[in-house]
HTML snippet that shows the backbone in 3Dmol.js (N, CA, C, O; Angstrom):
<script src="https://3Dmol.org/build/3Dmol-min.js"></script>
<div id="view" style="width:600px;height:400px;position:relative"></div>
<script>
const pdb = `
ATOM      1  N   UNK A   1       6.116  41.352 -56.620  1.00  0.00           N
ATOM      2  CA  UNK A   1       7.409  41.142 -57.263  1.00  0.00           C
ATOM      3  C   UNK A   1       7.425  41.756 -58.655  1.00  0.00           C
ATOM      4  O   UNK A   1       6.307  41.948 -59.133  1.00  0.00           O
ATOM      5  N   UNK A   2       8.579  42.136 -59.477  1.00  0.00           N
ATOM      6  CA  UNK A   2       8.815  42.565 -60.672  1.00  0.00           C
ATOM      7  C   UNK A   2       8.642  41.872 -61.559  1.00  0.00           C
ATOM      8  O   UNK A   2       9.065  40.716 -61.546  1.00  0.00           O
ATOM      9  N   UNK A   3       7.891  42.444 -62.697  1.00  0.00           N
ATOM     10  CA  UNK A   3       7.414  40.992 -64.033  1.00  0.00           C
ATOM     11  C   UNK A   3       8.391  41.189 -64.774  1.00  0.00           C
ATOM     12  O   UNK A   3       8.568  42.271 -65.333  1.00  0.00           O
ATOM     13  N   UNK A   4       9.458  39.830 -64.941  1.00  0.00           N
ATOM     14  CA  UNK A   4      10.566  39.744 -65.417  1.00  0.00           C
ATOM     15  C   UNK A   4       9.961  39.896 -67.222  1.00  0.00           C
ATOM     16  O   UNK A   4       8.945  39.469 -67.771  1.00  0.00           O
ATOM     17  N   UNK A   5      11.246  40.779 -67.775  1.00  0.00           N
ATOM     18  CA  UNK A   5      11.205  40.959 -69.273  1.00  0.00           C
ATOM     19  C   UNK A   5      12.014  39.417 -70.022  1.00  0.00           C
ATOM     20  O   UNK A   5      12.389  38.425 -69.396  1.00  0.00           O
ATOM     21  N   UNK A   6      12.086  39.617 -71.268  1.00  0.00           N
ATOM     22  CA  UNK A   6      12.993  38.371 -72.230  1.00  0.00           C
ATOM     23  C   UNK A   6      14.262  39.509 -71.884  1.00  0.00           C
ATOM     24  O   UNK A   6      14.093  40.700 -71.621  1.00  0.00           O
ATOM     25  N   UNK A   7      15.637  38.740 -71.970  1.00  0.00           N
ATOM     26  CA  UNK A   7      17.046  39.465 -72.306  1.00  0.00           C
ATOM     27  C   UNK A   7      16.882  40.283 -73.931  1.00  0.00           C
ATOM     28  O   UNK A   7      16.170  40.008 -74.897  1.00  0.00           O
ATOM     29  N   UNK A   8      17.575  41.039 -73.767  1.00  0.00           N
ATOM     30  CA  UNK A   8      17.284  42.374 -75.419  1.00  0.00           C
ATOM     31  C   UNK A   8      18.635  42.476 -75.434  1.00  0.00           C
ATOM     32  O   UNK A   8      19.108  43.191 -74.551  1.00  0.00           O
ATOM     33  N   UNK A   9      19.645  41.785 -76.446  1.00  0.00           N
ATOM     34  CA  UNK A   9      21.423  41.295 -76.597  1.00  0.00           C
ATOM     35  C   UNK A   9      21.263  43.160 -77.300  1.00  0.00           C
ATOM     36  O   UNK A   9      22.369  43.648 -77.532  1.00  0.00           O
ATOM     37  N   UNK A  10      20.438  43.804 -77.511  1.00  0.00           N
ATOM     38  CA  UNK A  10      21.388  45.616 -78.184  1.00  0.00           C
ATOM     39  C   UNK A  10      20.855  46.050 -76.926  1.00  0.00           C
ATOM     40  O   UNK A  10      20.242  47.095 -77.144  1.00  0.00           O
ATOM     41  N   UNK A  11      20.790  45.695 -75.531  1.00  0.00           N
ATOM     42  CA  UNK A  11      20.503  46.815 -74.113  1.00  0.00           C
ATOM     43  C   UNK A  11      21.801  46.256 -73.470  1.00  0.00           C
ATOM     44  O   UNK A  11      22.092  45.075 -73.659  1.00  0.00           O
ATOM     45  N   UNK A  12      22.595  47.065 -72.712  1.00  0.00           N
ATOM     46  CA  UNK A  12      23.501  46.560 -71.573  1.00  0.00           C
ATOM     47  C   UNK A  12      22.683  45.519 -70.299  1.00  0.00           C
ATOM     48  O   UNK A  12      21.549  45.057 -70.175  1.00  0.00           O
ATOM     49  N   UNK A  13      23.623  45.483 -69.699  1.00  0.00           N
ATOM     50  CA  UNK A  13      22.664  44.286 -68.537  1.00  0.00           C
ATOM     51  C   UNK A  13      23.109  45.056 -67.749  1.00  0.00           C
ATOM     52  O   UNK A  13      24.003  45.841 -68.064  1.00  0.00           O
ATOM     53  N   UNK A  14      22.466  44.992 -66.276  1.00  0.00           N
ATOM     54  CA  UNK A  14      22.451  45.622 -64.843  1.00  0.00           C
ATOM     55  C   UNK A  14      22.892  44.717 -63.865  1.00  0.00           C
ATOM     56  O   UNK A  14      21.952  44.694 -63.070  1.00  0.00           O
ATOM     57  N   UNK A  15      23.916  43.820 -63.373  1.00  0.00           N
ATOM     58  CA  UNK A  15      23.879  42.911 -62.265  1.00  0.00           C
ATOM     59  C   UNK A  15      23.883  43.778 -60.969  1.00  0.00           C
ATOM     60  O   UNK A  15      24.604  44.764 -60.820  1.00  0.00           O
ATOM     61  N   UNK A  16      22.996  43.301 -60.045  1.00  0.00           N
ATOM     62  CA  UNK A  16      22.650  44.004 -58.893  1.00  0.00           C
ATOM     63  C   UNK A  16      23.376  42.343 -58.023  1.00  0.00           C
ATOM     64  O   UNK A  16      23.353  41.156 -58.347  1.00  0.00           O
ATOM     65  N   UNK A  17      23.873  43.002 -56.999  1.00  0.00           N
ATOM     66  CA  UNK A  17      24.334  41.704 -56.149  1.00  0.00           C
ATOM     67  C   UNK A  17      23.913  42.103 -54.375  1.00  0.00           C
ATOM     68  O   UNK A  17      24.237  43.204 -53.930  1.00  0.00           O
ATOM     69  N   UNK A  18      23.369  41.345 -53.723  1.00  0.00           N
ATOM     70  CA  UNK A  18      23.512  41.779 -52.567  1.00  0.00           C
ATOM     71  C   UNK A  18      23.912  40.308 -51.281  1.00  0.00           C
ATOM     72  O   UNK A  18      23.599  39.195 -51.705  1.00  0.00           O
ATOM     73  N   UNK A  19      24.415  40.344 -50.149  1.00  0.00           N
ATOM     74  CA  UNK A  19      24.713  39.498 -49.160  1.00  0.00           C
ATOM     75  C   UNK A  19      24.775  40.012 -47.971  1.00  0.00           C
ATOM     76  O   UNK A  19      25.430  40.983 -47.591  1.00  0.00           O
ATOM     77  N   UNK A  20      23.607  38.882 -47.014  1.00  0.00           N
ATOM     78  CA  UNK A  20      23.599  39.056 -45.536  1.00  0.00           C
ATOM     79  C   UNK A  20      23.632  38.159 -45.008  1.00  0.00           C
ATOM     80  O   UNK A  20      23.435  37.219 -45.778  1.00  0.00           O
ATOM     81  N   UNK A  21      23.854  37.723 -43.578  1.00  0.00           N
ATOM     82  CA  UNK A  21      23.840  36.743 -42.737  1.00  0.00           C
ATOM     83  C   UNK A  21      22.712  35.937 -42.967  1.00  0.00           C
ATOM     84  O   UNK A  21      22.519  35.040 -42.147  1.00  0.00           O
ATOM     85  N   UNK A  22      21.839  36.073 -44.004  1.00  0.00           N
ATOM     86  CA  UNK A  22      20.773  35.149 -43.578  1.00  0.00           C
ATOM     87  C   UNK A  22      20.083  35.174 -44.774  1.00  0.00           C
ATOM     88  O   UNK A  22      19.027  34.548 -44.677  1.00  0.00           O
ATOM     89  N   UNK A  23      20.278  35.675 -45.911  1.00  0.00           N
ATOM     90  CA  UNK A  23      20.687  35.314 -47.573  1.00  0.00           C
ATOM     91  C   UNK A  23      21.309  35.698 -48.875  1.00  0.00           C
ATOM     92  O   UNK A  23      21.097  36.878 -49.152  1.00  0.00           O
ATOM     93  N   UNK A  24      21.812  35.230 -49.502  1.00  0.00           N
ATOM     94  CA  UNK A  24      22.216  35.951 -50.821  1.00  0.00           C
ATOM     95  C   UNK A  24      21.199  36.251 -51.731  1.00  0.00           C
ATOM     96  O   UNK A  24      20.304  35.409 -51.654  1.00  0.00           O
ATOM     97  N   UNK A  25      20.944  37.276 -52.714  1.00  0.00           N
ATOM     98  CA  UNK A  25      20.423  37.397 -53.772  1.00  0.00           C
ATOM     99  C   UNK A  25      21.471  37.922 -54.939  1.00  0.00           C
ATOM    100  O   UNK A  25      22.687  38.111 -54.894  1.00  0.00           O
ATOM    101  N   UNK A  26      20.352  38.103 -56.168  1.00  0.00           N
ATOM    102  CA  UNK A  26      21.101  38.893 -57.440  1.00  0.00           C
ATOM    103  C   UNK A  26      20.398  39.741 -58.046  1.00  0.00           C
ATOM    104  O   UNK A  26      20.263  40.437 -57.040  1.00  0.00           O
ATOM    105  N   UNK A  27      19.663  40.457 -59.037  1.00  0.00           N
ATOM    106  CA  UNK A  27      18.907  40.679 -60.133  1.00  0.00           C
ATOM    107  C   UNK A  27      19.666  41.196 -61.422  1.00  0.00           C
ATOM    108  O   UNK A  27      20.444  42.150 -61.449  1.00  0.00           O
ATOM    109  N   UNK A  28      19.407  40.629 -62.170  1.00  0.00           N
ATOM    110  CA  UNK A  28      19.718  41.173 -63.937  1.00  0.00           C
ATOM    111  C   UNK A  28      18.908  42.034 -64.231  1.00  0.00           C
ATOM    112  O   UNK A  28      17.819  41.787 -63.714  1.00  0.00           O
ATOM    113  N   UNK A  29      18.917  43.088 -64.919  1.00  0.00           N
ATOM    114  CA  UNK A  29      18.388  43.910 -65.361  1.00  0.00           C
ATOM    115  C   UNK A  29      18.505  44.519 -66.693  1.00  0.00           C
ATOM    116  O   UNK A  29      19.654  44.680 -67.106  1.00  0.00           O
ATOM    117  N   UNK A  30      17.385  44.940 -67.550  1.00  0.00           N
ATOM    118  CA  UNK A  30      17.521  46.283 -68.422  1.00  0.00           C
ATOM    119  C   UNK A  30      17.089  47.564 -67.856  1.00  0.00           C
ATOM    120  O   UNK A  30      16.582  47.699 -66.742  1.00  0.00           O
ATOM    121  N   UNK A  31      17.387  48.731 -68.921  1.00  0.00           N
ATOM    122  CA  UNK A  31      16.304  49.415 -68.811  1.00  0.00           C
ATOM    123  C   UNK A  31      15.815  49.735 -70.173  1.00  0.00           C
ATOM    124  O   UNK A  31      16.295  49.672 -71.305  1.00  0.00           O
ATOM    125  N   UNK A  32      14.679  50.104 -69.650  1.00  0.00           N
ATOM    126  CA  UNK A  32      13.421  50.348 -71.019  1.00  0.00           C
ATOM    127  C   UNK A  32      13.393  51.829 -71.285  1.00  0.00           C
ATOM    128  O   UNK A  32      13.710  52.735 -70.513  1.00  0.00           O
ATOM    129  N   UNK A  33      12.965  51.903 -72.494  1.00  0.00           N
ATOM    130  CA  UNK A  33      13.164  53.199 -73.126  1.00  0.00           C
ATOM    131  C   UNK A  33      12.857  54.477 -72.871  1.00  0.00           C
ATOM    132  O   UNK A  33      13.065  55.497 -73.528  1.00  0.00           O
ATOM    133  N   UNK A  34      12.112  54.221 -71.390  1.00  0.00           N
ATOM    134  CA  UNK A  34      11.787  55.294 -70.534  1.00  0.00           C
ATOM    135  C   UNK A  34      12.794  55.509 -69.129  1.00  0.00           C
ATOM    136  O   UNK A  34      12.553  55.981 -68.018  1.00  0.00           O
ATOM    137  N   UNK A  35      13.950  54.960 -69.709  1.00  0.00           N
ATOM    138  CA  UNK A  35      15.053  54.803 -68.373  1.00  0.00           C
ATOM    139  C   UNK A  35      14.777  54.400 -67.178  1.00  0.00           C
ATOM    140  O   UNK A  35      15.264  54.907 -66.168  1.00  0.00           O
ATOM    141  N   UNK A  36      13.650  53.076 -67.195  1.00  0.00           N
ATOM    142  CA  UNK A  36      13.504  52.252 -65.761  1.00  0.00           C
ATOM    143  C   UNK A  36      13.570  51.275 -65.892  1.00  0.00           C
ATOM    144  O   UNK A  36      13.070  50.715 -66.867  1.00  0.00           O
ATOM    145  N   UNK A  37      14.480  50.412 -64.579  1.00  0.00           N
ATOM    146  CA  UNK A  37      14.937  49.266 -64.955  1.00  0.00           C
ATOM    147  C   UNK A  37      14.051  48.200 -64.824  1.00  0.00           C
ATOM    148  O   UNK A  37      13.557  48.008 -63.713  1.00  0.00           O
ATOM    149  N   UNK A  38      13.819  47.626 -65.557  1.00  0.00           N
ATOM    150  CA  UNK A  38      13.370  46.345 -65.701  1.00  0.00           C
ATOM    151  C   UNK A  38      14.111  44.895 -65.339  1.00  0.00           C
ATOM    152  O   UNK A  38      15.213  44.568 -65.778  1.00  0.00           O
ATOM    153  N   UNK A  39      13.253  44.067 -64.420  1.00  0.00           N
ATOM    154  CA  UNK A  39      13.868  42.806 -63.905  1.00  0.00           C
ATOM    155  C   UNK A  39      13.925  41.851 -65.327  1.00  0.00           C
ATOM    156  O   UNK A  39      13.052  41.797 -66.194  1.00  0.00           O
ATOM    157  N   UNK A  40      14.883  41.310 -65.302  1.00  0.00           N
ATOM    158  CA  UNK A  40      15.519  40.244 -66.325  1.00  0.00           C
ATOM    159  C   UNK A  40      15.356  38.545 -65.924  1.00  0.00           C
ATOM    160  O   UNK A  40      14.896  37.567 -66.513  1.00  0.00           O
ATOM    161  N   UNK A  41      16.011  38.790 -64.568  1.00  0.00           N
ATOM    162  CA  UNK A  41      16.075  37.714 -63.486  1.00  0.00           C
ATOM    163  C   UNK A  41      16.381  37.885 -62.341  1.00  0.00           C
ATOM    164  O   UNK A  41      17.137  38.836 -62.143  1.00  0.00           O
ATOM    165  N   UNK A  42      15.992  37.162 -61.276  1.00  0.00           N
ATOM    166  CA  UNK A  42      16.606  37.757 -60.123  1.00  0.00           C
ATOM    167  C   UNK A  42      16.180  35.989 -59.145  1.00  0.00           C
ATOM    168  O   UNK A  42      15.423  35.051 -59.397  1.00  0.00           O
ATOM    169  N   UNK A  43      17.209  36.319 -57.953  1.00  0.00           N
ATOM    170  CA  UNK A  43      17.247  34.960 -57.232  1.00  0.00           C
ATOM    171  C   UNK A  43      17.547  35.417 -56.056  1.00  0.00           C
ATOM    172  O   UNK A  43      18.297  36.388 -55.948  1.00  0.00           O
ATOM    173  N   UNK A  44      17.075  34.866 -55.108  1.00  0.00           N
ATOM    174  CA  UNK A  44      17.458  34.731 -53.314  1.00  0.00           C
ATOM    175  C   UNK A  44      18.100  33.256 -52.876  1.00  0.00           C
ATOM    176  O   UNK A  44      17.811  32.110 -53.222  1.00  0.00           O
ATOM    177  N   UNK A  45      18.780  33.621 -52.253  1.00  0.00           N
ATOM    178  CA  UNK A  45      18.920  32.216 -51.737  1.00  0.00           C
ATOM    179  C   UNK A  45      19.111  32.206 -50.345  1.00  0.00           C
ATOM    180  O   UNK A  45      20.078  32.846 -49.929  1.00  0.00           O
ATOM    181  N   UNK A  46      18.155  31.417 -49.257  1.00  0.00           N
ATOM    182  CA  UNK A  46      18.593  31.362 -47.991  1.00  0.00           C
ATOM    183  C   UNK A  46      19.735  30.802 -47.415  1.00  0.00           C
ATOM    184  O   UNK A  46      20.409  29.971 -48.024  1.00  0.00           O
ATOM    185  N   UNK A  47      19.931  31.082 -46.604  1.00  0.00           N
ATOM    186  CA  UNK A  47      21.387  30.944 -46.100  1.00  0.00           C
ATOM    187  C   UNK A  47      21.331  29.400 -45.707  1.00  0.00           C
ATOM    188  O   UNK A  47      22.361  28.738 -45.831  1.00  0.00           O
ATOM    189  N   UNK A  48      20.202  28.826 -45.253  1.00  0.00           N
ATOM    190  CA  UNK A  48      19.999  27.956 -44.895  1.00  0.00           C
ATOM    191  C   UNK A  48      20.406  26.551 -45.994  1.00  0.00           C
ATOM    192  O   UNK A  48      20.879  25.483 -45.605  1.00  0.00           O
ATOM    193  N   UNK A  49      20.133  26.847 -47.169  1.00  0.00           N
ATOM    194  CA  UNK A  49      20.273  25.947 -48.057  1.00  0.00           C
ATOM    195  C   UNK A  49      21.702  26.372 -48.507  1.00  0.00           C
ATOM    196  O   UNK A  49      22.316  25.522 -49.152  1.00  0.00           O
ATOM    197  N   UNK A  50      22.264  27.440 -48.289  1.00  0.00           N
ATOM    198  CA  UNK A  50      23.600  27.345 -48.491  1.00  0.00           C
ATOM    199  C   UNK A  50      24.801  25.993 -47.653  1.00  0.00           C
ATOM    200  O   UNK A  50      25.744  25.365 -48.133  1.00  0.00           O
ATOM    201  N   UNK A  51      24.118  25.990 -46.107  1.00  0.00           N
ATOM    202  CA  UNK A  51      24.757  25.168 -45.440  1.00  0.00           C
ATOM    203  C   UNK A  51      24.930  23.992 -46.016  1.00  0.00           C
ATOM    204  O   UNK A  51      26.087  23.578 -46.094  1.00  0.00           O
ATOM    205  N   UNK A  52      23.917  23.238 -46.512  1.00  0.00           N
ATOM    206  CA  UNK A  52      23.606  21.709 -47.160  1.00  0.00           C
ATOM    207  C   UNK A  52      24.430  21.334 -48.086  1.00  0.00           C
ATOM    208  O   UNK A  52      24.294  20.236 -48.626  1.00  0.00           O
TER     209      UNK A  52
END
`;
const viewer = $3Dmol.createViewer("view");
viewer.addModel(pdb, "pdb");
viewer.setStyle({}, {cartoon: {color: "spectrum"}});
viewer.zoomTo();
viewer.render();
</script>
C-alpha cells in the first residue's frame, strides 16, 4: 500500500473516486515536487457494510 504523507494547505488536493458492485473507495492526494502523486488518504469500503 502507499505511505500516506501529512496534508501541505500551499499543494492542491487530488480526489480520486471510484464504485463497483462490490465496493466503494476514494484517495486524496498531493503531488511532490517531482510530479508524483502522493497518497494523503484513501478508504475502501465493502459493499457489504454498506448494507447494515
Amino acid at each position: 500500500p502507499p505511505v500516506l504523507i501529512p496534508p501541505q494547505d500551499d499543494r492542491p488536493f487530488y480526489l480520486y473516486l471510484s464504485a463497483t458492485d462490490h465496493a466503494i473507495g476514494a484517495m486524496l492526494a498531493h503531488r511532490d515536487s517531482a510530479r508524483r502523486e502522493q497518497a494523503v488518504y484513501y478508504i475502501v469500503v465493502p459493499s457489504w457494510i454498506m448494507r447494515l
